[in-house]
N, C-alpha and C positions, 0 to 999 in steps of 0.2 A: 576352485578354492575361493572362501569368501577372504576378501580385503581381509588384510592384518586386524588382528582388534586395534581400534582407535585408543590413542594414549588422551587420558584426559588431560586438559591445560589448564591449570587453574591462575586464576586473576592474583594471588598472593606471592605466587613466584616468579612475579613479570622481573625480567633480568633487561639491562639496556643491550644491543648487539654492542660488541665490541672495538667496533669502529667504525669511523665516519666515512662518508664518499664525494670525493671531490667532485665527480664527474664522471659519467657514464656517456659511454660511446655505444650504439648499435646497428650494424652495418646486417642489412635483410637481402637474400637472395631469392625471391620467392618462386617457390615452385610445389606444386600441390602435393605432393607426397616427399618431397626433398627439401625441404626450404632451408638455407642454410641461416644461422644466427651467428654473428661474430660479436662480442662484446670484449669493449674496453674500460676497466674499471679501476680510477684512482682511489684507495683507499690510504687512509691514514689511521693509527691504534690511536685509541683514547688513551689519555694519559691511567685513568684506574677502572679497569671493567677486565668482565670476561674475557680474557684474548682467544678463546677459542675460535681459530676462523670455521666455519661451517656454512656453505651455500645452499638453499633449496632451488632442488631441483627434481622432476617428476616426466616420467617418457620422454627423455633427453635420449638422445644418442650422441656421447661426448666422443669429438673426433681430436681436440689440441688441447691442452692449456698449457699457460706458459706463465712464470713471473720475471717481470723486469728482463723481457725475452727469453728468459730460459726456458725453457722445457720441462714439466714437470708431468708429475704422475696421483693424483690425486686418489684418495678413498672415495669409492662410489655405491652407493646403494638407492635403495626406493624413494630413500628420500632426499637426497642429495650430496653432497660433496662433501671433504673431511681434507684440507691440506695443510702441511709444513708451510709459515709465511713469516717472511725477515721481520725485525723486530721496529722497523721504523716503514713509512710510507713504502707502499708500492703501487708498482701497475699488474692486476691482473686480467691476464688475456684467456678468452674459450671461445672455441667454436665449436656449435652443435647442429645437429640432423635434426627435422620432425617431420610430423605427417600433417597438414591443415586440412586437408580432405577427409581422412579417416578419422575426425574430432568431431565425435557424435554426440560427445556432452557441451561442444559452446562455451567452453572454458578454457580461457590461451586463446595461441593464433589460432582461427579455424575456417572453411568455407562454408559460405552460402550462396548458393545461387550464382559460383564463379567468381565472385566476389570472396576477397580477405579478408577477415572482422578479427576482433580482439576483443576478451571479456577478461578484465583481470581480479575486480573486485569477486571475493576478499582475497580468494590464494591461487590465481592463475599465471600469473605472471612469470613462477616456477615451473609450468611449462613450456614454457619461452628459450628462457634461458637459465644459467646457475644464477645466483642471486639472493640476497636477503630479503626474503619475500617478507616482509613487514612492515606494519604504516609508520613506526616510529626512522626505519632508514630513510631520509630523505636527500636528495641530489639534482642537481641539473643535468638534463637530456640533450644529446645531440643523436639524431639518428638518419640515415642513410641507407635507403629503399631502393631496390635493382626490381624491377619486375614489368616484362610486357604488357602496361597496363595506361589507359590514358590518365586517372587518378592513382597518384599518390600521396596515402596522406599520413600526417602522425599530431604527436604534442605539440605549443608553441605556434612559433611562428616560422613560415616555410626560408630559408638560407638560400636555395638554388631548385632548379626544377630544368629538367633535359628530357628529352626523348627517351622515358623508362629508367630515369633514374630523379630521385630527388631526394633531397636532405631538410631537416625539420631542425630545430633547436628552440629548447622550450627554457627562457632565463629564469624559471621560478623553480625554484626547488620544491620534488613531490615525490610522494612514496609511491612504489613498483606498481602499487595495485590503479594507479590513474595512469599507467601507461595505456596509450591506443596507438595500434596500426588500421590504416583499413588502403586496401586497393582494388581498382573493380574499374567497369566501365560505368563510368555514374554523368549524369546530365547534375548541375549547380542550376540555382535558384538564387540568384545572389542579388542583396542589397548592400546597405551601407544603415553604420548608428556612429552619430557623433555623442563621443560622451559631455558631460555637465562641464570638463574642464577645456572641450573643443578637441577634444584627438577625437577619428574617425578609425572605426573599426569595421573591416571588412566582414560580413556575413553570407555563409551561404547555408544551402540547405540542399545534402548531394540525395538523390533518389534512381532507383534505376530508371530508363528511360520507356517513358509511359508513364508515368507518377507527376509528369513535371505540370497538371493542374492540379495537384493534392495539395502544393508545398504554400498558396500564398496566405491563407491563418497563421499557420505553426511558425513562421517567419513574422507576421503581425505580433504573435504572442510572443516570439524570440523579445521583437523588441519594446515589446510592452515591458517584459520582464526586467528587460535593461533601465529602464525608466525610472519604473517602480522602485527599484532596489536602491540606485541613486536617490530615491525624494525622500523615501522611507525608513531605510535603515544608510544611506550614505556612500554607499560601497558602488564603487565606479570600476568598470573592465579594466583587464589590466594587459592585454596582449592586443596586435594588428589588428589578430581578425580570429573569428570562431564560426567553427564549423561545427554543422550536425550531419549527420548521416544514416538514413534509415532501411533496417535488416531486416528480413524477414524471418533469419532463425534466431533467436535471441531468447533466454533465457527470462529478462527480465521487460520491464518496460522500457527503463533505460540506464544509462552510468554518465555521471559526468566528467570524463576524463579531461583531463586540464585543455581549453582551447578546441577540444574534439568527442564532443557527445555521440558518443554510440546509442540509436533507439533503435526499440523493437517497431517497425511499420505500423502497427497498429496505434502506437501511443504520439506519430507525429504528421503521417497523412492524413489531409480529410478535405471532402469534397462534400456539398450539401448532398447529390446523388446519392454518394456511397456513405454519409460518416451520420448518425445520428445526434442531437444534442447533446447528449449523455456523451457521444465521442468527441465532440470540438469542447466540451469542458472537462476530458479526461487529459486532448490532447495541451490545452493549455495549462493545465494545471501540472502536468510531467513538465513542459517545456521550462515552467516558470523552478519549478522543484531542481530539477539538474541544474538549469544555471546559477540559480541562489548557491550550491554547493560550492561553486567559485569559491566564495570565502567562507562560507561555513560548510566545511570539509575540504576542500582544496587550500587554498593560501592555512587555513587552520585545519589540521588533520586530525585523527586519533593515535594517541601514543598505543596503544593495542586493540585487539577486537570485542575484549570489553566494555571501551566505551562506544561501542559503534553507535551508541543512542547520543553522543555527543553531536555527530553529525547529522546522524537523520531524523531524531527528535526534535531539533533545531530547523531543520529544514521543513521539515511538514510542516511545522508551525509558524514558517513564514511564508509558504504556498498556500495557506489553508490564509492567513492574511491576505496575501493579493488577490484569492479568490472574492473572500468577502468584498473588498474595495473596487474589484471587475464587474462583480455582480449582485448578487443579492446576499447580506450578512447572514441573514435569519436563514434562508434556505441550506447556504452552504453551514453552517453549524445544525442545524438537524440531521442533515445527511453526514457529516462526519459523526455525529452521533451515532445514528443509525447505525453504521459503520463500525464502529466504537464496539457495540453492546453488543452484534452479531459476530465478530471475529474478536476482538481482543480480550471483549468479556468472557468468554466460551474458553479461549485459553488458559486466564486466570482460574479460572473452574476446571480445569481439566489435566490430564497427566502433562500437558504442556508447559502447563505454568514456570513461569520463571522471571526473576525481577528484573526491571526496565535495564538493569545492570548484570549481569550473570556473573556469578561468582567461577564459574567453571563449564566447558564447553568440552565437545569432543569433536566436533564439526559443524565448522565457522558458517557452514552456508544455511545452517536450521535453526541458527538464530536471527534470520532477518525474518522479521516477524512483525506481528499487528504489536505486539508489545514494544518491541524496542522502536516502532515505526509511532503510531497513532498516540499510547500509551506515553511514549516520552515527550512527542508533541502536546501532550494534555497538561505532562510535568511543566514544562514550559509555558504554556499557559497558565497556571495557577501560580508559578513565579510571578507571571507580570500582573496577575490580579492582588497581588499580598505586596507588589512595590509600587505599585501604579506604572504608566506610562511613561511619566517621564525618567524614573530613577530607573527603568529600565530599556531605555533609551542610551541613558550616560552608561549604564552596564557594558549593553552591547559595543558601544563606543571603547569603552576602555577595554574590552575582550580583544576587541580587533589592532586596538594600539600594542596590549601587552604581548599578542603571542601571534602574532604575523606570521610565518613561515615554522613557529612550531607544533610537534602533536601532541596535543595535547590529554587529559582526563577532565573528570567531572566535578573531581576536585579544584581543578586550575579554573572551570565555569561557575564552579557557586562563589569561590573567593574573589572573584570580581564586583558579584552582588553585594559579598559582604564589605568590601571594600566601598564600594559605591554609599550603600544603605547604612552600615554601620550596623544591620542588621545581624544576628547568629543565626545558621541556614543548616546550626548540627539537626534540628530535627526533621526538619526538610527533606534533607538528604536522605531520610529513611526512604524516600519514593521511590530511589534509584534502587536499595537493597533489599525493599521488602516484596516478596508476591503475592499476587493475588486482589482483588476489590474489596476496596472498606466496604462494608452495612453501617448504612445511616440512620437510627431511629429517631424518628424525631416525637416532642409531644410537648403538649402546649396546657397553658395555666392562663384565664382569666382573674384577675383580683382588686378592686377598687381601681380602674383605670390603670393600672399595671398589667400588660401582658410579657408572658415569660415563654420564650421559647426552649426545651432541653434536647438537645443532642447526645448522646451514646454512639461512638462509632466501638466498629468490631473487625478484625481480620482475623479470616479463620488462620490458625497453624496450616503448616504444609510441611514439606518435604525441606523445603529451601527456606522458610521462613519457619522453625518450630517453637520460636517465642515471638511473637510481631508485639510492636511497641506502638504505642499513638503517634498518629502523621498530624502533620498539621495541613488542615484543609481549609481551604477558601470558602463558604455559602456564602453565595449574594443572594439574599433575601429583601422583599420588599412586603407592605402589609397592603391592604382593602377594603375600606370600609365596609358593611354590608350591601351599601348604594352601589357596589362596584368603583366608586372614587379610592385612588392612593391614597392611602394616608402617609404611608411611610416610602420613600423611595429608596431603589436599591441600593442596599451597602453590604461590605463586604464582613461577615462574621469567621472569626479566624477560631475555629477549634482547634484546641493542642493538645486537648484534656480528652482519656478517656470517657468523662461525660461531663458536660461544659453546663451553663445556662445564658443565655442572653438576656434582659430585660427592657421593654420598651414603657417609656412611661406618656401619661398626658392625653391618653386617647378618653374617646369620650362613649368608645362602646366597641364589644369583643372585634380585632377583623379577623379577618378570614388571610392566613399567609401563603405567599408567594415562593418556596424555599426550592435555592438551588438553580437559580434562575441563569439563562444561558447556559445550563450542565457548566457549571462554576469547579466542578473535580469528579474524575474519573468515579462517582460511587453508586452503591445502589442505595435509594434512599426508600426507607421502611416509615411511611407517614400513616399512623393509625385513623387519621379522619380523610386519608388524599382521597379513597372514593366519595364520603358527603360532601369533597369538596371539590371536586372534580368539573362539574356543570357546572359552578359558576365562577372557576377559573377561564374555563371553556367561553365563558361570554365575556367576563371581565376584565383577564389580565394584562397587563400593559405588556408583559415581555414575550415576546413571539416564540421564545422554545416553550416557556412554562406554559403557554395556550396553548401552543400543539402537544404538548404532552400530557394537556388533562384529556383532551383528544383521545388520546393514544390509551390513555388508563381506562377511560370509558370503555375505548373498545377491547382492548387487554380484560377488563373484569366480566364484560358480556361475552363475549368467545371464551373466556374462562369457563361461566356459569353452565354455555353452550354444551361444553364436555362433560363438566360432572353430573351435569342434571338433567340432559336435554331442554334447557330454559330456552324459552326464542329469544333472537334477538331485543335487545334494551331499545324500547322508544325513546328515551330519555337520551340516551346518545345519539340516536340517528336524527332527531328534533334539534339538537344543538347545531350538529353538524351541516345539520340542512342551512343553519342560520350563519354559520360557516361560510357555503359554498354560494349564498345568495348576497355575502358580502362583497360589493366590485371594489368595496376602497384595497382590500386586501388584496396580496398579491397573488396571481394563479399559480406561480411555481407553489406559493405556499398552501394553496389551497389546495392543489396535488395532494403535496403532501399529506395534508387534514386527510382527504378524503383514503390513504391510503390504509389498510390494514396493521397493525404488529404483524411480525415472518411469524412464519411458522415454527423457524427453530427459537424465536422469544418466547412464544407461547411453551414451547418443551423445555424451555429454562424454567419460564415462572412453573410451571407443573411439579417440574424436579426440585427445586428450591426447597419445598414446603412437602418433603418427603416422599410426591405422588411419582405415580410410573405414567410418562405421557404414549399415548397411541397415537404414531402418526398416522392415521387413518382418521381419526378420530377428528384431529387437528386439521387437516384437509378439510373434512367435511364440515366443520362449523365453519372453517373460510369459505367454502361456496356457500355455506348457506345465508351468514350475512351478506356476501356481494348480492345476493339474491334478492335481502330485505334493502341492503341501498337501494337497487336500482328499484324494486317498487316503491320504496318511500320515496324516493328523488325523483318519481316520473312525471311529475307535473314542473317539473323544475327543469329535468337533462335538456330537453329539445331547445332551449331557451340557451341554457350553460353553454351546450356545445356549438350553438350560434354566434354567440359570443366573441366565443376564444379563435373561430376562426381567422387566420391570418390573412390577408387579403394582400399584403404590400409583395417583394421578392425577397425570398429567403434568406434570412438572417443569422447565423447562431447567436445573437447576443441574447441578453436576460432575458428581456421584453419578449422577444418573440416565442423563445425557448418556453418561457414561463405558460404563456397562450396555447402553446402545443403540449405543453406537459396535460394541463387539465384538460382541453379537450380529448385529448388521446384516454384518459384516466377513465371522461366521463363514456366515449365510445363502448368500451363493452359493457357498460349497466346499461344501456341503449339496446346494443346489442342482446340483451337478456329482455328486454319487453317486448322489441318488436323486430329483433330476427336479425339476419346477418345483412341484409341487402345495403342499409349506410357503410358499413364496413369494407362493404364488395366495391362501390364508386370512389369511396376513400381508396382504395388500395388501386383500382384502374388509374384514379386521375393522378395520383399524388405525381409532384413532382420533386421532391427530397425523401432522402431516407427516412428521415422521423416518421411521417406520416404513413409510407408504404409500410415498412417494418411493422409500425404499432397496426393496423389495419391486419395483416397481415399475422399477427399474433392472437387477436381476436377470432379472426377468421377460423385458426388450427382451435384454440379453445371451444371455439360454437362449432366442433367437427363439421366444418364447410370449407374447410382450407386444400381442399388437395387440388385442384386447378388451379389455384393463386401459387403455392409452393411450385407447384411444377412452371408458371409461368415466369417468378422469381428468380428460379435456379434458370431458365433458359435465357433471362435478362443479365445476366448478373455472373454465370459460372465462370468468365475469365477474369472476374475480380476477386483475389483471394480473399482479401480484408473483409468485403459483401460474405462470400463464401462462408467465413467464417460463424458471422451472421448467422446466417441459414441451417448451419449444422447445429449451432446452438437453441436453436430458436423451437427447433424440435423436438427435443428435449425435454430442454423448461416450459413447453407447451401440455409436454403431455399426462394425460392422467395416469397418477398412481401404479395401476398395474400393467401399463402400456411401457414404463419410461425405461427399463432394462431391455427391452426386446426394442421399441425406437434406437437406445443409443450403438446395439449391437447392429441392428440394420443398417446403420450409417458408417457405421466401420467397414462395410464390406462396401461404400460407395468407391467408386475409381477414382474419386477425389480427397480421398481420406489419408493426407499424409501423416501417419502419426508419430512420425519422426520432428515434425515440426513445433513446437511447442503450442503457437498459438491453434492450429488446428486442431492438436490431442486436446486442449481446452478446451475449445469449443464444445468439444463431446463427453467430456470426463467431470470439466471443469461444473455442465451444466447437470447432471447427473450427480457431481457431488453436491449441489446446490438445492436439489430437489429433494426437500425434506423426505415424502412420504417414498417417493421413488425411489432413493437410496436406502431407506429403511424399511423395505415393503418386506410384508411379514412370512415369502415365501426365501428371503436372502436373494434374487438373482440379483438386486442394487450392488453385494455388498459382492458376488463372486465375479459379478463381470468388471467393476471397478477394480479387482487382484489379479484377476487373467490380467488385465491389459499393464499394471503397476509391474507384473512380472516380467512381460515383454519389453519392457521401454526401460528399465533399469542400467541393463547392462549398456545403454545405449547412451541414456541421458541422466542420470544420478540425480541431479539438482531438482529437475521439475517432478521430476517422481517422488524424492523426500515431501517435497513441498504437497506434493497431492493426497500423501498420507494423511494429511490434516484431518480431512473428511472424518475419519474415522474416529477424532478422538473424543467424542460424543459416544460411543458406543455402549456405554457401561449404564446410564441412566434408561434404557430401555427394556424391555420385558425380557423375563429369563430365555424366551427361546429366539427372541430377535438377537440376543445376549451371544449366545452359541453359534448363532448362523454365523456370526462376526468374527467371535476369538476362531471359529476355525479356518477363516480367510487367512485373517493374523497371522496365525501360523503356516499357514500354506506359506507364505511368501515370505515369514522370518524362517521356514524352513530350505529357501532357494541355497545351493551351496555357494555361488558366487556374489550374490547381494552386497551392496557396496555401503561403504559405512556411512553414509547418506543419508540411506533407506533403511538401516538394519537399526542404526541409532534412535530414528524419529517410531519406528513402529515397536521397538522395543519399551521404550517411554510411552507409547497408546498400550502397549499391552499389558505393563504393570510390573515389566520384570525386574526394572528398576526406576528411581523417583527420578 
């Protein structure tokens, strides 16, 4: 039988629970298919609320409950508990049965690897035990761990610790879902951070034993991020000591449970050998994101799972800050861009869509998302561009004075601002409500040394949005003489109007404008002259995104043209770019960049946009054929680039070096496109770090010369999962078109192919869904081998399967019979009878059956 239909919850009948909790007691017996749970819980009734007591609870096996020691008999079903409870304070007591071994979804207590972990966010925790599984119930933790294990760990700060027994007590009060257990045989990593006010907080970083060279970064970045947070935004730690601990089956990257961060291995090991740049600035960037949670989303929570963009829109957006201040501004704001337009754009466009705020949900776990993640982070930024710096500074400050220990909404967040600013934030606010990306048109007026800029923004209707109203958006705009000199530096133009105008006056001849500068707000901006003026933003502009993305439009309108007309390649963009790449003042991570393509699936956005039907085939083959004209227009330039950027000192992840290896790796296969694989083949023998073996090693599967390297790789490397991982993926996203469904199925049959594990089913599924042409290849196996395996893994892991459905919701812009190969996937696996409403929900919404 499939799960119950999902009851919808809607944001207008959030009700408070009924009563408060003093204290929660939980006493763990653990045993892999027995683990007993004993919970001690003081409640007390609010004085006017729902008195209805009701506990969630879900594969409990209830063996006592009792109140005020009595013995009692409670109502039980699927979802939890229904009891008689005296009309003033009590203690209620339970004790339950589970199984952590047979928890193949990673949600609750569960095993990995012999090891205990706990995932509670957003509704696990009612697998645990009975309980008011919601963020708005908030309590202090005392808990108490039996189990043959030489770690044990939880919330807080440890009380007592014995031979297989230890007690934890966490003094801050927090809602169920930052509860953590973990027990295992684990080797520490331990340092020490004194905070700003002189307390010393113990640190460790638990990994199984073998990992203990992974841990000394992600423990550097622990306490960078401690640092930071203290100079930056003020917020000083607030318990002994904090622990992370890294899993290898884990749903997510990671959770910052109060005092006890649970990571998925991949997002906090790393070693130069095994972790590439892209992984030591993934792993620092998670490390820094979970502990900022401390106080925005721990000490300050969400009063329900509507505002979940309260906390992680906030948080992105001050991970996405330490990043820039760790390392390069300009880079890391391209690449959340990038980011931006590939995933959260694509949902705003598609049966996904839904506003940074959801009005109504049916399961909690398929709205963590590029929207409520990236999207709110951007709402956030566009706040502090429209108060400035510092009045958003005194904001944050006063956030954290007024609601300390409570959970909050998004409401209790902007009346801060307004409090602060004096400002009104009712239009504002539409960010949070409304779906979908504005279109920005812009168009511009010359007239006696007046120039006028006019803006029109547009939000299409939708499902969830079927009147959208004008937002108020941030453009930082600057002008350019024709010399290429500023004339005008950047300022902030606040549209509120559905068509606004600016006016600049005093100039002495038409410029040429800069709009949008830093992607200033989430939109798509529709500028009738951005291609004539495209090249000489490309040479001129002061602002490092608005350079890269006249970059980016050059190559976007030549790869355009590439399709509809077979036009070659644009010299006029590859002559820019050349001037680009031969600039040293410029930085190389940024010049990577430059030198990189638009995706494939921006290219099948701009196509659909403007009515057309894109061919991923089509689309493939204009990207090979420009890498093709780079590397011969760049051949008198590469040998020289890739000299360069070579690194010569010992292995660093930081910018600098990082930046050095991005573009020479970049420029390696245009290299490899003139004069053959053999630089690629000594790169990948000699390399000493991942970066460089990996990237060598990619090129090599591209220039079909890679099968001795691969095989050599997998013989170096097959007892390191995280590597492994690598490898499985690499094959994938390497291969052409009509190879990548019959690649990804070969590798399932490898004896390494756990796909039980989240990050391994990644590796192969993940990179398969990422392969535009390969998922969309015009015979469907993309689209049936990705359902075979969505059907397998379901009943197993619910969460990462919902989440893998994504792939598919692009589906509908494609040609009538790529169209059909699909909806009848769709249906294959909205037809499974036991499909869990995880899965049944997300592909129901891809298939159209409802908005």
């Amino acid at each position: 039988m499939r799960d119950a239909a999902p009851q919808t919850v809607y944001l207008k009948d959030y009700k408070p629970f009924g009563y408060d909790i003093d204290s929660v007691q939980l006493d763990f017996d653990l045993s892999p298919h027995a683990t007993r749970v004993k919970s001690r819980i003081a409640f007390r009734p609010k004085p006017t609320s729902d008195r209805r007591f009701f506990l969630h609870g879900e594969q409990l096996k209830l063996i006592a409950a009792r109140i005020d020691g009595a013995p009692v008999t409670p109502q039980v079903n699927a979802q939890g508990l229904m009891c008689d409870v005296p009309d003033g304070p009590f203690i209620w007591e339970a004790e339950v049965e589970i199984d952590p071994a047979n928890n193949t979804a990673l949600e609750g207590l569960y095993m990995s690897g012999g090891m205990y972990c706990t995932q509670c966010e957003a509704e696990g925790f009612r697998k645990i035990t009975y309980y008011p599984d919601r963020p708005d119930v908030m309590s202090v933790f005392t808990v108490r761990i039996n189990g043959p294990h030489p770690v044990l760990l939880s919330n807080g700060n440890p009380v007592s610790q014995a031979d297989g027994v230890a007690e934890w007590h966490d003094p801050w009060p927090k809602p169920a879902y930052l509860f953590a257990l973990v027990a295992g045989d684990l080797v520490a990593h331990a340092d020490e951070f004194t905070t700003k006010s002189g307390r010393k907080v113990d640190l460790n970083l638990y990994v199984r034993p073998g990992d203990e060279g992974k841990c000394a970064f992600g423990m550097q970045a622990l306490k960078d991020s401690m640092k930071w947070d203290e100079a930056v935004y003020g917020r000083e730690y607030d318990l002994d000591i904090f622990n992370i601990v890294a899993v290898d089956d884990f749903n997510m990257g990671a959770m910052e449970n109060k005092g006890l961060n649970v990571f998925n291995s991949s997002a906090v090991l790393a070693s130069p050998e095994t972790s590439t740049d892209m992984n030591f600035q993934r792993v620092e960037a998670i490390i820094a994101h979970e502990y900022f949670h401390n106080w925005t989303g721990n000490r300050i929570t969400c009063r329900d799972w509507f505002q979940l963009c309260l906390k992680e829109g906030l948080t992105v957006y001050r991970d996405s800050q330490f990043t820039s201040d760790m390392r390069s501004a300009a880079v890391k704001r391209i690449g959340d861009v990038i980011d931006l337009r590939a995933r959260q754009f694509a949902e705003d466009q598609g049966p996904l869509s839904h506003p940074v705020r959801p009005e109504s949900f049916q399961e909690i776990n398929n709205f963590y998302t590029a929207t409520v993640y990236e999207k709110g982070s951007e709402v956030i930024g566009m706040l502090r561009r429209l108060v400035g710096a510092q009045a958003y500074a005194e904001a944050l400050d006063l956030y954290f004075e007024r609601h300390d220990g409570q959970a909050c909404t998004i409401e209790d967040w902007l009346k801060v601002f307004e409090d602060t600013t004096g400002r009104d934030l009712g239009q504002f606010k539409r960010w949070y409500s409304q779906a979908g990306t504005p279109r920005i048109k812009v168009e511009d007026n010359w007239n006696s040394n007046t120039y006028t800029l006019t803006f029109t923004q547009h939000l299409k209707p939708s499902a969830t949005t079927p009147d959208p109203k004008p937002q108020v958006i941030p453009i930082v705009t600057g002008l350019l003489a024709p010399s290429g000199q500023e004339v005008v530096a950047s300022r902030v133009l606040e549209l509120t109007e559905a068509q606004q105008s600016f006016t600049f006056e005093g100039l002495t001849e038409r410029p040429v404008p800069s709009v949008l500068r830093g992607f200033s707000a989430p939109v798509i901006l529709e500028n009738k002259r951005a291609q004539e003026h495209a090249a000489f933003l490309l040479a001129h502009d002061t602002d490092p995104f608005n350079r890269w993305e006249a970059g980016r439009e050059l190559a976007r309108d030549s790869l355009l043209a590439m399709i509809r007309s077979g036009a070659a390649p644009d010299l006029g963009y590859l002559d820019g770019l050349a001037k680009v790449l031969s600039d040293t003042t410029l930085d190389p991570a940024y010049r990577a960049l430059m030198l990189a393509l638009p995706g494939q699936t921006d290219i099948a956005t701009a196509l659909h946009d403007v009515g057309e039907t894109p061919d991923p085939d089509a689309i493939w083959s204009a990207h090979e054929t420009m890498i093709e004209a780079q590397a011969t227009h760049f051949a008198e330039l590469l040998p020289a680039l890739f000299a360069q950027n070579q690194v010569r000192e010992a292995y660093r992840p930081n910018a600098a070096q990082s930046g050095q290896r991005s573009l020479a790796n970049a420029v390696l296969r245009l290299l490899c496109l003139n004069d053959g694989p053999d630089r690629a083949q000594a790169q990948f023998d000699t390399a000493d770090n991942m970066t460089q073996q990996l990237a060598a090693l990619a090129v090599l599967l591209r220039a079909n010369a890679g099968k001795d390297a691969l095989q050599s790789f997998e013989t170096q490397w097959k007892s390191d999962r995280l590597v492994m991982d690598k490898w499985f993926g690499l094959q994938v996203m390497q291969a052409a078109p009509a190879d990548v469904a019959e690649t990804a199925q070969a590798l399932t049959q490898h004896p390494d192919f756990n796909w039980k594990n989240p990050n391994r089913f990644r590796a192969v599924f993940g990179s398969l869904a990422a392969h535009h042409a390969g998922l969309n290849s015009a015979d469907g196996a993309g689209y049936k081998l990705l359902a075979d395996w969505l059907i397998k893994l379901d009943p197993v892991n619910p969460q990462t399967t919902a989440r893998m459905c994504a792939a598919f919701q692009t589906w509908r812009r494609y040609d009538a019979e790529r169209q059909a190969l699909c909806a009848t996937q769709l249906d294959r696996i909205l037809a499974v009878p036991d499909l869990s409403r995880d899965t049944s929900e997300m592909l129901e919404r891809i298939r159209g059956d409802r908005p």
